[in-house]
Chimera marker file (.cmm) of the C-alpha trace (Angstrom):
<marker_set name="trace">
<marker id="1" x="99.683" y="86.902" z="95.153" r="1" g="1" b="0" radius="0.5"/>
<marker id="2" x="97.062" y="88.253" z="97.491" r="1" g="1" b="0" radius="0.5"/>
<marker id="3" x="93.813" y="89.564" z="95.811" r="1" g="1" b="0" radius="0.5"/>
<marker id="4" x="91.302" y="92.127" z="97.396" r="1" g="1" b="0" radius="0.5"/>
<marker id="5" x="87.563" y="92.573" z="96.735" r="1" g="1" b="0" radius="0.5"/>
<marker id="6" x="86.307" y="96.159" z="97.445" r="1" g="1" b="0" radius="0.5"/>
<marker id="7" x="82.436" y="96.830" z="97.532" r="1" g="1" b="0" radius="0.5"/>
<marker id="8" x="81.871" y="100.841" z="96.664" r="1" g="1" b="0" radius="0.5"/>
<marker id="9" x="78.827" y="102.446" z="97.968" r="1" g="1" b="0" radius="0.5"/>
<marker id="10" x="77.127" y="105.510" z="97.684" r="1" g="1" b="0" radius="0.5"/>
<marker id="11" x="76.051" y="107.612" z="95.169" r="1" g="1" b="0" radius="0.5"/>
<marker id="12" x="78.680" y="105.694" z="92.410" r="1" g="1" b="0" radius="0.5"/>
<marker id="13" x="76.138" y="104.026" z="89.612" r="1" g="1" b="0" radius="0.5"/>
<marker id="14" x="75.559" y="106.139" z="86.790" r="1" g="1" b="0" radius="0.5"/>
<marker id="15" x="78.426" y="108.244" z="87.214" r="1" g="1" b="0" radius="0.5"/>
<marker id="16" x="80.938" y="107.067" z="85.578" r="1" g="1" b="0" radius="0.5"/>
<marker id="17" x="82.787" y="105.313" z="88.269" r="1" g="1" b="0" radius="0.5"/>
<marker id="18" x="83.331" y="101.978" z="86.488" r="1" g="1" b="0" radius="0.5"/>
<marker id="19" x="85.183" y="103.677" z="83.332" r="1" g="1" b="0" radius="0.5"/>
<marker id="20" x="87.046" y="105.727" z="86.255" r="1" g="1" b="0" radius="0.5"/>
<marker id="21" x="88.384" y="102.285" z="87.774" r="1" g="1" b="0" radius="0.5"/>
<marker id="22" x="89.120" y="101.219" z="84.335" r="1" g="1" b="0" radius="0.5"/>
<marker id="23" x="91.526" y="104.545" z="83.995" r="1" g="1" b="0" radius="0.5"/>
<marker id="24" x="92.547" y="103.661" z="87.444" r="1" g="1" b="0" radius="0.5"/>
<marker id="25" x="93.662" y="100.148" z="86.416" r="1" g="1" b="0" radius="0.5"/>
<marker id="26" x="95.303" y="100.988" z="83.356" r="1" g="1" b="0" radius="0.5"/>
<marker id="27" x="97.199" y="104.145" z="85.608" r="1" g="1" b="0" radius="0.5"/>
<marker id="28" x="98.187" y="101.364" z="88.142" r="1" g="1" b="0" radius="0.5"/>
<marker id="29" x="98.887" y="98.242" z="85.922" r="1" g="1" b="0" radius="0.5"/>
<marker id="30" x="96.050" y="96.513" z="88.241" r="1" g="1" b="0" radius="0.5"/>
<marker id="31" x="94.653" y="92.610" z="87.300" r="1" g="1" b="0" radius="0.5"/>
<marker id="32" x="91.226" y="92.058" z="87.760" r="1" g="1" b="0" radius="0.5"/>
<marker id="33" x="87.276" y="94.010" z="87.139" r="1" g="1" b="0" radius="0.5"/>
<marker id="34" x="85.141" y="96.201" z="87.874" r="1" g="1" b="0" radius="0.5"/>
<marker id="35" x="81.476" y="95.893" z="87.752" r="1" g="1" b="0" radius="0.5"/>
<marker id="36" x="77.854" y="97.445" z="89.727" r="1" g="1" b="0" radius="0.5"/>
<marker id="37" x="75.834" y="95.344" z="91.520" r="1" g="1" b="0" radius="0.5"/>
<marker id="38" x="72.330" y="95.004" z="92.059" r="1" g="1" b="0" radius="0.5"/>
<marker id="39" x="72.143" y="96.619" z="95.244" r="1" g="1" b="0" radius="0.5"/>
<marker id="40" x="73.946" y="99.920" z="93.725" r="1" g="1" b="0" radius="0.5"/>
<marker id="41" x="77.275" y="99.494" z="94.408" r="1" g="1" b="0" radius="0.5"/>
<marker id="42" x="80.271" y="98.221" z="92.227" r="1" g="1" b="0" radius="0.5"/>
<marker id="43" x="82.636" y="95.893" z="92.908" r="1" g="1" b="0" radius="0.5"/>
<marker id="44" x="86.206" y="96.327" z="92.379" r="1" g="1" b="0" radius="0.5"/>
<marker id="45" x="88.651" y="93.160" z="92.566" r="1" g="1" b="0" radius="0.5"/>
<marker id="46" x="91.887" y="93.378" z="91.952" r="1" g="1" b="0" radius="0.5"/>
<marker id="47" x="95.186" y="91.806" z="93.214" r="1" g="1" b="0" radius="0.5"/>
<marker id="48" x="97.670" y="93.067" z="95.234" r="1" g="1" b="0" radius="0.5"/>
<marker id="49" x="100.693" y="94.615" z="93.315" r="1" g="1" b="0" radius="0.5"/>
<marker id="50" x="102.293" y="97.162" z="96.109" r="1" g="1" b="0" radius="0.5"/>
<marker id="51" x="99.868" y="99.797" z="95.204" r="1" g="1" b="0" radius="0.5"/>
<marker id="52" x="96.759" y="99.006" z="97.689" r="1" g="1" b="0" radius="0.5"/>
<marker id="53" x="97.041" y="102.632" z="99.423" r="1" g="1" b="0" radius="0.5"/>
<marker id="54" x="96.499" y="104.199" z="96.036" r="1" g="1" b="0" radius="0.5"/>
<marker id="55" x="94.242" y="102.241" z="94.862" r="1" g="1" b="0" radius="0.5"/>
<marker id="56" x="92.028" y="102.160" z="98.503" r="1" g="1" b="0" radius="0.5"/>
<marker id="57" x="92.658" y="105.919" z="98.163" r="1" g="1" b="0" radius="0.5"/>
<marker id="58" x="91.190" y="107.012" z="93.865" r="1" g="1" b="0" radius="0.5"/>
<marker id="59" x="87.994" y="104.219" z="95.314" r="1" g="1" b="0" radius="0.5"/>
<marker id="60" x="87.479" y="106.935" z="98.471" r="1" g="1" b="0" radius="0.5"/>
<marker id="61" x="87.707" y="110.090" z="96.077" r="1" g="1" b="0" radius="0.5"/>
<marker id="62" x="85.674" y="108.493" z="92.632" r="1" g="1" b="0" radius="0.5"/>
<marker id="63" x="84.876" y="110.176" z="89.956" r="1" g="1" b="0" radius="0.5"/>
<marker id="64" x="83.750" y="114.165" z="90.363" r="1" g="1" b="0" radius="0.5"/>
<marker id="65" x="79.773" y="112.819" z="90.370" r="1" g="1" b="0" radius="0.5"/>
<marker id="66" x="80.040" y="110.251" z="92.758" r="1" g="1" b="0" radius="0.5"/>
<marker id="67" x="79.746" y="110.368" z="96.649" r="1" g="1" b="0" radius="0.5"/>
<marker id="68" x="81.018" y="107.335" z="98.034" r="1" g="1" b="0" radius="0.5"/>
<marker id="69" x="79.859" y="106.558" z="101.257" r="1" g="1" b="0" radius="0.5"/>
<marker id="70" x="81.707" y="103.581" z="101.825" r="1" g="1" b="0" radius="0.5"/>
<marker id="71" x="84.741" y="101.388" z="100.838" r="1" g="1" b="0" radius="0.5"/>
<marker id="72" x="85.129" y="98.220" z="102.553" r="1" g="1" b="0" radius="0.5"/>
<marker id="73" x="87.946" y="95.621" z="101.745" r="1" g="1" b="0" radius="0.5"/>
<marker id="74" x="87.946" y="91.852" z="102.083" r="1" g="1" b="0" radius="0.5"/>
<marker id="75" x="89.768" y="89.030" z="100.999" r="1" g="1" b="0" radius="0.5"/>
<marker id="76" x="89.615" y="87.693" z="97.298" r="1" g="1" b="0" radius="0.5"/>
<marker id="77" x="89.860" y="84.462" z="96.172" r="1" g="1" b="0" radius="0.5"/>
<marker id="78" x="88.429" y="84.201" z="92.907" r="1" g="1" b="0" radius="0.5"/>
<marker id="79" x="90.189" y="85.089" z="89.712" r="1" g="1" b="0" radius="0.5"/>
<marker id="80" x="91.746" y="88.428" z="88.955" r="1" g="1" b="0" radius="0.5"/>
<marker id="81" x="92.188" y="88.365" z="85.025" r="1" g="1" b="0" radius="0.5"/>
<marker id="82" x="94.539" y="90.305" z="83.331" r="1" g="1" b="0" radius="0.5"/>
<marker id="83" x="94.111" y="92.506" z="81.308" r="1" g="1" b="0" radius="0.5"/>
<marker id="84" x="91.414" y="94.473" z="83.861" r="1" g="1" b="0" radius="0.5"/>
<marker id="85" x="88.106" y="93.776" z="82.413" r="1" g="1" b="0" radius="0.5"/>
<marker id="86" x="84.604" y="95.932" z="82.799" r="1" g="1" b="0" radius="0.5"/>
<marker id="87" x="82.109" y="93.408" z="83.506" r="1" g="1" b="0" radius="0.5"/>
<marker id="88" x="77.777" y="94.253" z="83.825" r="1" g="1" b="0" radius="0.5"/>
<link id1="1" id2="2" r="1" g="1" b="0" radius="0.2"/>
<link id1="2" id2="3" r="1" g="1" b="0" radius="0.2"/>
<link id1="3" id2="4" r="1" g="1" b="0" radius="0.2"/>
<link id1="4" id2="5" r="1" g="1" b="0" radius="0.2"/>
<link id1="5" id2="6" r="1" g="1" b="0" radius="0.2"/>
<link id1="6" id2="7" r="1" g="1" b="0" radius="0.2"/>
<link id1="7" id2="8" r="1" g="1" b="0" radius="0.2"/>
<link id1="8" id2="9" r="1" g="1" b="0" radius="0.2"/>
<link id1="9" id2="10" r="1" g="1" b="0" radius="0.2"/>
<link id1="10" id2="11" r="1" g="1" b="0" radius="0.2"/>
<link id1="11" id2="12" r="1" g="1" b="0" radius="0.2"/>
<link id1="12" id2="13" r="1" g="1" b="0" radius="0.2"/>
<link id1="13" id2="14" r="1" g="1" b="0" radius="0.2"/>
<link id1="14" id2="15" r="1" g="1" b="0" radius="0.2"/>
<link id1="15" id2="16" r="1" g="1" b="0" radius="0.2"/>
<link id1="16" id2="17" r="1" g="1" b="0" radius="0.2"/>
<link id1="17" id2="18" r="1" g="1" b="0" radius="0.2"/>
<link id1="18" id2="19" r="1" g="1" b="0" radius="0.2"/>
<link id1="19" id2="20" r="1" g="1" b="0" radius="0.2"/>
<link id1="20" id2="21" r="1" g="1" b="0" radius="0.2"/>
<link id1="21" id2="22" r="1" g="1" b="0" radius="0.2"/>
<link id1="22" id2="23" r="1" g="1" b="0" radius="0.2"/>
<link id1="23" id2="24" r="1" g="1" b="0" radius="0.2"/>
<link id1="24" id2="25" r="1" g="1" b="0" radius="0.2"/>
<link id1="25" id2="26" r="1" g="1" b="0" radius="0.2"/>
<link id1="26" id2="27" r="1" g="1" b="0" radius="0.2"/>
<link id1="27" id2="28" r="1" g="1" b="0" radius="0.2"/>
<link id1="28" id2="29" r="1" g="1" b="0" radius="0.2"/>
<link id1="29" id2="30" r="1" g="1" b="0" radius="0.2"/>
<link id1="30" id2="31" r="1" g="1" b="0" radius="0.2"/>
<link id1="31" id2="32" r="1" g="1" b="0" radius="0.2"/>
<link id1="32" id2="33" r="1" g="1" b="0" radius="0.2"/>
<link id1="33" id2="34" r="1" g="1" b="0" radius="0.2"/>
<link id1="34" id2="35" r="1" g="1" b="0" radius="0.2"/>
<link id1="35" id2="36" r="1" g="1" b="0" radius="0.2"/>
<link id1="36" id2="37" r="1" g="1" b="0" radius="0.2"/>
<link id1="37" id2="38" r="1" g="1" b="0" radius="0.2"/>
<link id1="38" id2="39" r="1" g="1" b="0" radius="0.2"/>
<link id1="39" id2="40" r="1" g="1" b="0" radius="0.2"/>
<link id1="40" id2="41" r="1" g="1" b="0" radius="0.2"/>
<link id1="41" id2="42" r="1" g="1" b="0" radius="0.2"/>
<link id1="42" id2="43" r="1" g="1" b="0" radius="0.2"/>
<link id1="43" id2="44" r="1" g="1" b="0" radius="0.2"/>
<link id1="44" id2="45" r="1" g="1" b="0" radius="0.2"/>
<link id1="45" id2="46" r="1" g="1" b="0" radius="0.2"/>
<link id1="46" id2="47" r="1" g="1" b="0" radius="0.2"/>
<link id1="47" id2="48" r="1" g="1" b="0" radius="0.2"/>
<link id1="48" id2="49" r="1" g="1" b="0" radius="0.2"/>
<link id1="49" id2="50" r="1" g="1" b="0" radius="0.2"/>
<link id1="50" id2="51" r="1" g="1" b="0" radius="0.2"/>
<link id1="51" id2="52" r="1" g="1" b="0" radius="0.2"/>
<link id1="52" id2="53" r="1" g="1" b="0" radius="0.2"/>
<link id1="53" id2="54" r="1" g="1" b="0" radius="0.2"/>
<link id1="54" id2="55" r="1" g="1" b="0" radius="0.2"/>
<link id1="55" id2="56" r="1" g="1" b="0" radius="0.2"/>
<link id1="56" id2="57" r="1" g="1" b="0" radius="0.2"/>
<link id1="57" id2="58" r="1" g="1" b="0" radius="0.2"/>
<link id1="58" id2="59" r="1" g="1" b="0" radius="0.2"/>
<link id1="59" id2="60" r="1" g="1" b="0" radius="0.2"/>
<link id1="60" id2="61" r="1" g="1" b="0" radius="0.2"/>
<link id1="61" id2="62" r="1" g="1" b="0" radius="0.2"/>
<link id1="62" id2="63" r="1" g="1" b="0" radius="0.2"/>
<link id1="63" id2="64" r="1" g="1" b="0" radius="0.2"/>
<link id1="64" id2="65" r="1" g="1" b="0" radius="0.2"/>
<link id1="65" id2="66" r="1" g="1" b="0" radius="0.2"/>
<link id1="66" id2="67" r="1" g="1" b="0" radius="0.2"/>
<link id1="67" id2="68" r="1" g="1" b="0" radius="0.2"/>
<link id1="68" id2="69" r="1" g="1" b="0" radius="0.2"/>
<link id1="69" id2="70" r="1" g="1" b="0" radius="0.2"/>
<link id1="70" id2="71" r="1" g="1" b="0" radius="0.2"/>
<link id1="71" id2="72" r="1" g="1" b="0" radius="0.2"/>
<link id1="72" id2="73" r="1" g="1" b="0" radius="0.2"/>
<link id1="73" id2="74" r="1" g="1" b="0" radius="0.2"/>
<link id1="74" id2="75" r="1" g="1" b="0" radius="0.2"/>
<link id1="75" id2="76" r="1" g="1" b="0" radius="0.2"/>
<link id1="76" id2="77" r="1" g="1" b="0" radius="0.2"/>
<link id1="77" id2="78" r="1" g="1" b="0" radius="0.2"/>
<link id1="78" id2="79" r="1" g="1" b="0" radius="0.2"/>
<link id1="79" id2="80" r="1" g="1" b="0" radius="0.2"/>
<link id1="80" id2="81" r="1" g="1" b="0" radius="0.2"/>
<link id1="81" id2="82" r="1" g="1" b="0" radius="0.2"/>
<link id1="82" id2="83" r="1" g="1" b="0" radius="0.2"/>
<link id1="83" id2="84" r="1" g="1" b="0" radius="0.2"/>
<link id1="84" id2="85" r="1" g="1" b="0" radius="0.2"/>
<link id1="85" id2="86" r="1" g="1" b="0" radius="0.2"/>
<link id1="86" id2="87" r="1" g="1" b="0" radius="0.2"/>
<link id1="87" id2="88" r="1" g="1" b="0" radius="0.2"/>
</marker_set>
């Protein structure tokens, strides 16, 4: 199964944007976790299960506080644990 590494940026720390993926997970039965980085953004892995558009999509919109800027997509090869985990 293909897995997918998205890097959120903006205005999407201290917002609640990591519990948001977390409902977004649970919503879309996703694998995987969510965490922020140092730089201010959060990472999002997940793999692939047939639901990419939505999830690409709820990452654009975020939580009401956020702005997101950006949402880029790359190629995962790392785990993707199940259930979704919040990590840092």
């Amino acid at each position: 199964m293909n897995a997918y590494r998205y890097l959120v940026r903006g205005r999407v720390q201290g917002v609640g944007y990591r519990q948001y993926c977390m409902n977004l997970a649970s919503r879309l039965a996703l694998s995987g976790f969510v965490r922020n980085l140092a730089d201010g953004s959060v990472e999002l892995v997940c793999a692939d299960n047939g639901r990419l558009e939505q999830v690409e999509a709820a990452l654009k919109k975020g939580p009401p506080l956020a702005r997101v800027s950006e949402v880029e997509r790359v190629d995962w090869k790392g785990e993707t644990p199940s259930p979704f985990e919040l990590r840092g």
